[in-house]
C-alpha angles and dihedrals in degrees: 000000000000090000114103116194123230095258082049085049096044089046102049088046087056103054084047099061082038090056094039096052114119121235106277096262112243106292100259092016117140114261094212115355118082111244086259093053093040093056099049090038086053084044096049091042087051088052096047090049108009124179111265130170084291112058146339114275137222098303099051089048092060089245099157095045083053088057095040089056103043091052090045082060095045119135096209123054093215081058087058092030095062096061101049081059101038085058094047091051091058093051086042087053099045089052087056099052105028098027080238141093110261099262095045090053119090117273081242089055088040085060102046091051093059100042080052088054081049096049089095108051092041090057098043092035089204124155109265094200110093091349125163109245114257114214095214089067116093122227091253089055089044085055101043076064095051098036089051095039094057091037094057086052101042091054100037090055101045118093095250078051101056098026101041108026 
């Protein structure tokens, strides 16, 4: 007595992991963006790469769910934490200029907003990739360069990305 066998082990250790498992998420829910971040960041990635006569954009590609999983997935919790802020400052920003939440403001307004977070690096034309960080630039334009960069990967390397466009 005191004394378990391997199959009494094995099995044990079973019905533990049986008893331990989460509920399944909601099929399509966001792994780690809540549904309101999920929706603008979908909105700002289909801006950045819309769908046109050529090709399906962003949001066909799966672009933000890339994101969303690969921060899920994210070792370091500043490389999850600047997004949550990166999207705040866009809605922030978009309080400040159209009196409205991002995805409440015009496309037009939508637009403008974004062109105005790439002000910076079109002015300054520097590489974004491995750059050292530039204190004139605000958090909204800091993020333009993380939100398009990601976005360019994520689509170019979908499958809509490398077969259709």
């Amino acid at each position: 007595m005191g004394q378990i066998s391997r199959r009494e082990l094995v099995e044990l250790l079973a019905g533990a992991a049986f008893a331990l498992q989460l509920p399944a998420a909601e099929p399509g829910a966001p792994l780690f963006f809540t549904k309101d971040e999920f929706a603008l960041l979908d909105c700002l990635t289909d801006l950045i790469i819309p769908t046109d006569e050529h090709s399906p954009g962003a949001h066909a590609a799966g672009v933000a769910a890339y994101i969303d999983r690969t921060t899920a997935e994210a070792f370091l919790a500043q490389d999850k934490q600047s997004w949550r802020d990166g999207l705040q400052s866009v809605n922030k920003l978009s309080q400040q200029a159209n009196g409205a939440r991002f995805l409440e403001a015009t496309k037009e307004q939508q637009l403008a907003l974004l062109s105005k977070m790439a002000q910076y690096e079109e002015q300054n034309k520097k590489p974004r990739h491995g750059e050292i960080e530039d204190e004139h630039e605000t958090p909204e334009q800091k993020f333009w360069g993380q939100l398009k960069d990601s976005t360019v990967f994520a689509y170019y390397s979908s499958s809509i990305g490398i077969h259709q466009d």
